[in-house]
Backbone as numpy.savetxt, mean C-alpha at the origin, in Angstrom:
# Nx Ny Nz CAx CAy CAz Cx Cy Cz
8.13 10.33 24.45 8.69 9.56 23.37 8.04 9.99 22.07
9.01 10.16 20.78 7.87 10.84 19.83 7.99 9.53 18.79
6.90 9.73 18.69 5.97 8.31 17.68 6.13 8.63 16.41
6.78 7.88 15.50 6.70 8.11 14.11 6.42 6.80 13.54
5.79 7.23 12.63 5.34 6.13 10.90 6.10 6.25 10.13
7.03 5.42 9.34 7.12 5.51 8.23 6.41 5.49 6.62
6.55 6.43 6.11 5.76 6.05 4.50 5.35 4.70 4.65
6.00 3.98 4.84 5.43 2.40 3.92 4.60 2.23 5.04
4.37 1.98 6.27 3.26 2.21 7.04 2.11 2.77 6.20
2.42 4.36 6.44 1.30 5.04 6.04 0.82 4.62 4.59
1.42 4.08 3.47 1.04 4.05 2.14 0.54 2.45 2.00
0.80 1.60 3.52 0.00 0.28 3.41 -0.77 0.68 4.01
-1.23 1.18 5.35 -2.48 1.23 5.65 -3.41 2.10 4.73
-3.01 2.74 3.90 -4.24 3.75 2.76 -4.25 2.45 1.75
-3.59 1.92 1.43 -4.01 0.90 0.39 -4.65 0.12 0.86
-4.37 -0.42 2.05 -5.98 -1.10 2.13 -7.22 -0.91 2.25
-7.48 0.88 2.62 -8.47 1.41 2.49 -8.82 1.45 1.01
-8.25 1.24 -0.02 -8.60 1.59 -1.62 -9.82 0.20 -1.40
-9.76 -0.59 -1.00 -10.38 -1.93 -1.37 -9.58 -2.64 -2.70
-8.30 -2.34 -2.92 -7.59 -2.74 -3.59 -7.13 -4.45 -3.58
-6.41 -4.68 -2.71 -5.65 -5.66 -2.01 -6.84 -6.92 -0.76
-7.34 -8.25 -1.46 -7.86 -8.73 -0.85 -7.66 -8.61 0.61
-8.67 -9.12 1.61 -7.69 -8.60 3.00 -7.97 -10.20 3.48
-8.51 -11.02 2.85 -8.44 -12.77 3.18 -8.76 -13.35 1.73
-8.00 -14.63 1.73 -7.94 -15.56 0.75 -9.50 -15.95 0.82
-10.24 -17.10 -0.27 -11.81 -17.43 -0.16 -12.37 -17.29 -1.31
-12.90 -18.34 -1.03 -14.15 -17.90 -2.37 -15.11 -16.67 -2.25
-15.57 -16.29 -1.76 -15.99 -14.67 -1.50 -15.23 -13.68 -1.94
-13.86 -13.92 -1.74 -12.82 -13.02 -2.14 -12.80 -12.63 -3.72
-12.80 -11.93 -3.94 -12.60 -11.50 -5.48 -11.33 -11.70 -5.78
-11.02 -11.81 -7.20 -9.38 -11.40 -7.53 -8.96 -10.42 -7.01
-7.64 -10.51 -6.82 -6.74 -9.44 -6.53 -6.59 -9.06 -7.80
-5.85 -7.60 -7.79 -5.10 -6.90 -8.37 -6.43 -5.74 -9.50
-5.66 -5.36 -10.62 -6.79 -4.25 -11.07 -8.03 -4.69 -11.90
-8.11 -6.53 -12.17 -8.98 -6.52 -12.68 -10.23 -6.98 -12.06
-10.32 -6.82 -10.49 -11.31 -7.00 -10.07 -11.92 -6.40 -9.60
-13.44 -6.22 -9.66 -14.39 -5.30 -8.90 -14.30 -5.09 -7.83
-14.89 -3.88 -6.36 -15.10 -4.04 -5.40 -16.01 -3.49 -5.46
-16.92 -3.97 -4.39 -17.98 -2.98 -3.60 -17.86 -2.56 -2.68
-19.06 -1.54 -2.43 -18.54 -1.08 -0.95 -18.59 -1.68 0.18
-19.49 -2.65 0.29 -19.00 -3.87 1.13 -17.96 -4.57 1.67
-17.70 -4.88 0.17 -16.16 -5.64 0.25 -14.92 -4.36 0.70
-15.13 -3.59 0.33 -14.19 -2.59 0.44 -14.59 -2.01 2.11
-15.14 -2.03 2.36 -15.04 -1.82 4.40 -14.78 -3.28 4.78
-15.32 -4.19 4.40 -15.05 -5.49 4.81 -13.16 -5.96 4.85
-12.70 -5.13 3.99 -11.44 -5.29 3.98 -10.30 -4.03 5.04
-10.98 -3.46 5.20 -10.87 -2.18 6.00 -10.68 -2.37 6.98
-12.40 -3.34 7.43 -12.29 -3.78 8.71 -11.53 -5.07 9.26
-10.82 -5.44 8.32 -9.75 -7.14 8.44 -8.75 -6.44 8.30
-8.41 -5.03 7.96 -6.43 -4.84 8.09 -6.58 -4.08 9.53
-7.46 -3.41 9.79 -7.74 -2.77 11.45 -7.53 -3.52 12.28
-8.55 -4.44 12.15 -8.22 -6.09 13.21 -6.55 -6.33 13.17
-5.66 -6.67 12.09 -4.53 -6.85 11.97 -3.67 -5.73 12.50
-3.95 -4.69 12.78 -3.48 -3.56 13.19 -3.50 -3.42 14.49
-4.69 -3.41 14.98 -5.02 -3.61 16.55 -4.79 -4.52 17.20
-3.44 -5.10 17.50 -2.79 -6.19 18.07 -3.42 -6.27 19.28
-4.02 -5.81 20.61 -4.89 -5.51 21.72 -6.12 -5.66 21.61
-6.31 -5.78 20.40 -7.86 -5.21 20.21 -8.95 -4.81 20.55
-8.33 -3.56 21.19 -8.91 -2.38 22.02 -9.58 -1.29 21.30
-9.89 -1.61 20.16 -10.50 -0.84 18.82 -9.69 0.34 18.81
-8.52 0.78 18.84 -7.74 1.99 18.82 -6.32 1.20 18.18
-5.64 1.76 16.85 -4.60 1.98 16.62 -3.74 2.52 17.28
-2.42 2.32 18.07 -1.42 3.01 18.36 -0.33 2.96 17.13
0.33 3.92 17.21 1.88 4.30 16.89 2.89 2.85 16.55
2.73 2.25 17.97 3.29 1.42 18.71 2.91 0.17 17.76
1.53 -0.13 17.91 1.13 -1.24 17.06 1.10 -1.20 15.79
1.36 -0.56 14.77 1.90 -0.27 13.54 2.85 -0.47 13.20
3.64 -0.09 14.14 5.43 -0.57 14.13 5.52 -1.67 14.22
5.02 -1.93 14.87 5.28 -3.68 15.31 4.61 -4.61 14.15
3.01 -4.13 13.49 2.76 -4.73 12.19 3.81 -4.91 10.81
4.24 -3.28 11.10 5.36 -2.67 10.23 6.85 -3.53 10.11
7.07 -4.43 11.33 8.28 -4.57 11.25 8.50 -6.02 11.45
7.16 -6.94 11.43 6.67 -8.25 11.74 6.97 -8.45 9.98
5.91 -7.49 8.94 6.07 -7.49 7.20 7.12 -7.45 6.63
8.28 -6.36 7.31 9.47 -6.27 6.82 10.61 -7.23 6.69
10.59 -7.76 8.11 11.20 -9.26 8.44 10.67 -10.59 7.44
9.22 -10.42 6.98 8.84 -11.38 6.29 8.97 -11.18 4.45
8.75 -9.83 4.23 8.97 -9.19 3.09 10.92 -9.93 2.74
11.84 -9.30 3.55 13.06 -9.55 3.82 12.93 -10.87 3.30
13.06 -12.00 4.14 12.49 -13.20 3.68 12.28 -13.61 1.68
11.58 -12.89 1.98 11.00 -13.88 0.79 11.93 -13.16 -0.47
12.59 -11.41 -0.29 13.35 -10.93 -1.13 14.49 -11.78 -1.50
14.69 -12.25 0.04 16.23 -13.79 0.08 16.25 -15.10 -0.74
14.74 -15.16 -0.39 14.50 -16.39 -1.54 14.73 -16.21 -3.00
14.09 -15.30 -3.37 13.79 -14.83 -4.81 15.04 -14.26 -5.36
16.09 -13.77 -4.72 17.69 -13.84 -5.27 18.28 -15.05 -5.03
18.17 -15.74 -4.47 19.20 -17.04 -3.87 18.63 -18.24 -4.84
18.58 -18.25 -5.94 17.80 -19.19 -7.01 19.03 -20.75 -6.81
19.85 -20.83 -6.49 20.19 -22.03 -6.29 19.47 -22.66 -4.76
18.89 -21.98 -3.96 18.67 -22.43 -2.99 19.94 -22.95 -1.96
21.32 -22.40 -1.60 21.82 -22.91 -1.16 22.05 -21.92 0.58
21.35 -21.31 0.60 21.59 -20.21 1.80 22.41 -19.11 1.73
23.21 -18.89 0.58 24.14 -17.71 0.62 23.98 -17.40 -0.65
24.06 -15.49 -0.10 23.47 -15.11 -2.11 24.97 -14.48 -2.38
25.15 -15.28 -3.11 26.16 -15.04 -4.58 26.22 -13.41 -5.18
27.24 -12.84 -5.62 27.63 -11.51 -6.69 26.39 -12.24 -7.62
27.02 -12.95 -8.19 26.02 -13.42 -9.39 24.45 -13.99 -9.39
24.25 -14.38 -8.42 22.92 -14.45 -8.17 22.30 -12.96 -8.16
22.90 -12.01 -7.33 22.56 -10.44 -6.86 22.64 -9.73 -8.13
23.59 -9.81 -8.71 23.90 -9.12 -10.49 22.57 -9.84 -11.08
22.25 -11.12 -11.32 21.46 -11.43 -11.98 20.18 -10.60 -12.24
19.88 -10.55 -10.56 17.88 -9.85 -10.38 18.70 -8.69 -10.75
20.19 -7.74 -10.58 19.25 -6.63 -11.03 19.54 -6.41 -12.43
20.02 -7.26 -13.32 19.39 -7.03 -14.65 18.53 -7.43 -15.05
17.34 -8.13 -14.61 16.34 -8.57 -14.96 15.59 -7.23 -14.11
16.04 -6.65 -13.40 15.25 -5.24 -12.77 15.36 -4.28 -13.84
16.25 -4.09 -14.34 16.50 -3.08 -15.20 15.92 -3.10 -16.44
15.88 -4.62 -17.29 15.23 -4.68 -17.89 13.81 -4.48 -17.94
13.06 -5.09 -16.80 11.80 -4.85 -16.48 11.20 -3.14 -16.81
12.48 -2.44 -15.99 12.22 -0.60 -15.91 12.34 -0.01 -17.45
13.24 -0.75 -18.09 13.42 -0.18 -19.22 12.38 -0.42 -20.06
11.90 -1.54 -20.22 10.43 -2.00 -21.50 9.11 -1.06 -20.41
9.42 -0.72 -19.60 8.17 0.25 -18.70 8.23 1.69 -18.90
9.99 1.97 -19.55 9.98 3.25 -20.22 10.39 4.41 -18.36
10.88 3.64 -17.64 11.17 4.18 -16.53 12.96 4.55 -16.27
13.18 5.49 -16.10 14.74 5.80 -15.33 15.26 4.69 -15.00
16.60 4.53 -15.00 17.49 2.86 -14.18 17.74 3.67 -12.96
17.94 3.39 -12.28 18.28 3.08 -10.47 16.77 3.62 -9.59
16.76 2.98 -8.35 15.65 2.81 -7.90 15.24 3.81 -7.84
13.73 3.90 -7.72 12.65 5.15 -7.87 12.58 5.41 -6.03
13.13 6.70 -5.46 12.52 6.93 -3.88 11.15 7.28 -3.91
11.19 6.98 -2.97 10.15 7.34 -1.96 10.47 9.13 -1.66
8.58 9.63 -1.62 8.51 11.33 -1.76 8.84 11.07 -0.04
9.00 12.07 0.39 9.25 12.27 1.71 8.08 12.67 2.48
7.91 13.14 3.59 6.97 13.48 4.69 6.67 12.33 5.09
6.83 11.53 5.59 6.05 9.84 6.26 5.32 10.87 7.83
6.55 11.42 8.20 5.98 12.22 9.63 5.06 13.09 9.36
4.68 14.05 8.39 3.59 14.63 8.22 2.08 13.44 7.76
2.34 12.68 7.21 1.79 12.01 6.25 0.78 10.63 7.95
1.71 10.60 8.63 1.66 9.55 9.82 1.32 10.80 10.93
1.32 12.02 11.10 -0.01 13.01 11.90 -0.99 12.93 11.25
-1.06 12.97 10.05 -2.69 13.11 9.41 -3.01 11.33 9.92
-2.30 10.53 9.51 -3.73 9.28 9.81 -3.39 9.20 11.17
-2.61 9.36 12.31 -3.04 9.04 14.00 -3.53 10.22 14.16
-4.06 11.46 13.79 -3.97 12.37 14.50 -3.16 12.85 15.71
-3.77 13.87 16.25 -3.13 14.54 17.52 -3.26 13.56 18.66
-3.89 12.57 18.72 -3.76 11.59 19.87 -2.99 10.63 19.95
-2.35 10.33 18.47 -1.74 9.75 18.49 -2.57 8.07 17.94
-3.93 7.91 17.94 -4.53 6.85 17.61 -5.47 7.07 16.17
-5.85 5.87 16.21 -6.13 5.64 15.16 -7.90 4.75 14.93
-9.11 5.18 15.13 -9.81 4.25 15.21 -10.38 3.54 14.46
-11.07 2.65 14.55 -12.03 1.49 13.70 -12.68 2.78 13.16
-13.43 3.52 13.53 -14.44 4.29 12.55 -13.84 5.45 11.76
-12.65 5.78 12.18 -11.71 6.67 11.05 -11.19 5.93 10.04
-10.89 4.53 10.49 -10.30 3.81 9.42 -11.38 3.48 8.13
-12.57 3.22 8.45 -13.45 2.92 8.08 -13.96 4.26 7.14
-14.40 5.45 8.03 -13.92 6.40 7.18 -13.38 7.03 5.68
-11.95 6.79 6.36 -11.36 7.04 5.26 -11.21 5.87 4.19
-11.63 4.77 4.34 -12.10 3.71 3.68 -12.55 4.00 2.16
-14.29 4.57 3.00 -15.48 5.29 2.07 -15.09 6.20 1.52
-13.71 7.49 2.15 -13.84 8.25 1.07 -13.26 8.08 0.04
-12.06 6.84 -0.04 -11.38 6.85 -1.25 -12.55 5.74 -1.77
-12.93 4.93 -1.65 -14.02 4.16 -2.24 -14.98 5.33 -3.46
-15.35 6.25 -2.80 -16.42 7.30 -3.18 -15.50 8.29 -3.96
-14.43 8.23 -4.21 -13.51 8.52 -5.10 -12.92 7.86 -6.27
-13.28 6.58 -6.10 -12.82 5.55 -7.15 -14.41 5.28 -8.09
-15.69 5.21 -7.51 -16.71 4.99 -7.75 -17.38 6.28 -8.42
-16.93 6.28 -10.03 -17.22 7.53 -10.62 -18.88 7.76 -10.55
-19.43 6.22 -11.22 -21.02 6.46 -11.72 -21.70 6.56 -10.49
-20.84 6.40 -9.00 -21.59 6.32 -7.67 -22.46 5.06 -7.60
-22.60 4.35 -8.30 -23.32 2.98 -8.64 -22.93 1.52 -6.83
-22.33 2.04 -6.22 -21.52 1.26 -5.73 -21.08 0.01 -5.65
-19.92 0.07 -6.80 -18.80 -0.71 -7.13 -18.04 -0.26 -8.14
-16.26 -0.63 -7.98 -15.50 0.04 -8.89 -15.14 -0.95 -9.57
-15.46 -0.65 -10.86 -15.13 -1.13 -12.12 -14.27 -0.97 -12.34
-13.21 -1.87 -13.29 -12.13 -1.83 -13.57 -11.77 -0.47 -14.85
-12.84 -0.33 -15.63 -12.94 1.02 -15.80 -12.56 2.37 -15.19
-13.21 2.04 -14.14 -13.23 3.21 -13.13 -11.82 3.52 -11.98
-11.81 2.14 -12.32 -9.93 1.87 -11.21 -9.00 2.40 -12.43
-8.96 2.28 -13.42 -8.75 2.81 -14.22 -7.97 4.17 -14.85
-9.84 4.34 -15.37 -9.57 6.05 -15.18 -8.90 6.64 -14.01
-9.45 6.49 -13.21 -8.67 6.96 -11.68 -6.86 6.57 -11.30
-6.58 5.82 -12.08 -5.19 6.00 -12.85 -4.44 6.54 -13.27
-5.29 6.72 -14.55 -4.86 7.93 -15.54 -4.96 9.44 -14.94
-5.95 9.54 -14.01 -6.05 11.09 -13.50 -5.01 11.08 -12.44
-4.45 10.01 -11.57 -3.57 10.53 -10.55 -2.29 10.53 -11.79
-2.28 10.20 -12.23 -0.77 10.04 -12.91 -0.45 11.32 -13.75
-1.77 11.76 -14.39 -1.85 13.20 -15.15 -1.44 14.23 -13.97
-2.06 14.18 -12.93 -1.68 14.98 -11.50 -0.42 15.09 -11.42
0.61 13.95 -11.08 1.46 14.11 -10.77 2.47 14.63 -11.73
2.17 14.30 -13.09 2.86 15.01 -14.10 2.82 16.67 -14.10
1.51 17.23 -13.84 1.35 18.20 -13.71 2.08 19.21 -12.72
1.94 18.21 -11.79 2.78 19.04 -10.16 4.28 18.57 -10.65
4.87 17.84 -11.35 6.74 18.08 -11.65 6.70 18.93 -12.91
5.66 19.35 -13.51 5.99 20.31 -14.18 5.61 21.44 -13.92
4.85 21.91 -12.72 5.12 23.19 -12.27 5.99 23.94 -11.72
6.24 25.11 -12.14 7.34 25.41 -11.37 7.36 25.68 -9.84
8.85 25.09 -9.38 8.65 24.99 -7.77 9.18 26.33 -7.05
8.60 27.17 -5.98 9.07 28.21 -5.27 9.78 28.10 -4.89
């Protein structure tokens, strides 16, 4: 049977390695989003709470299998809440006009952001992208996850000080975004 990830798999489980995205509510918890610090603490500590969530068995090994099933438990709930957030009368059925509504308030949003109108895809490879994090076995462990945790941590953490400043989340912004400008303006073979 051949095992595949999709991108959004693979691009949620690396985000929670950023130490980006709280991985539990709490007073311990820092803010979410870019204006809060992490350490490297907190940032394996969160590593090690989306693994747990991952490892439905918790047999300390990621499968294929159990990703999908994380993958498709979010989607159903994601789904959800997309239903709510168009259906503003609350009556169970979404309306032309309810649906027209969000997407001019989408468009507007893209436009004051200085972005293209119709949705932005997704780059392709999820299957290349989903061999690199199961590897050739097909799994995935607590100490790879952890891993690759530290190295984007130790990538975000310019002064090495350990903790990323919102500075530093930052800059590290501005340089992937300069990147990617760079690679659509090279020319392609």
């Amino acid at each position: 049977m051949k095992k595949t990830i999709t991108l959004s798999l693979v691009g949620a489980a690396l985000l929670a390695t950023t130490g980006v995205a709280a991985a539990q509510g709490g007073q311990d918890a820092p803010r979410r989003g870019p204006a809060a610090e992490v350490t490297r603490d907190q940032a394996l500590a969160r590593a090690d709470a989306r693994f747990a969530r991952l490892d439905a068995n918790s047999d300390g090994r990621v499968t294929a299998d159990e990703a999908r099933q994380v993958r498709q438990g979010r989607r159903a709930e994601r789904q959800g809440q997309r239903f709510d957030r168009l259906d503003t009368n609350r009556d169970g059925v979404l309306s032309r006009e309810e649906f027209s509504q969000r997407q001019a308030v989408r468009a507007e949003r893209r436009e004051g952001r200085g972005m293209r109108a119709g949705r932005q895809g997704r780059r392709g490879g999820g299957e290349a992208r989903a061999a690199r994090l199961f590897g050739a076995d097909g799994v995935l462990t607590r100490d790879e996850f952890r891993a690759r945790a530290l190295q984007r941590f130790e990538r975000l953490d310019l002064n090495r000080d350990g903790t990323i400043t919102v500075a530093e989340r930052q800059e590290a912004g501005q340089r992937l975004r300069a990147e990617r400008q760079n690679r659509r303006r090279a020319p392609q073979n």
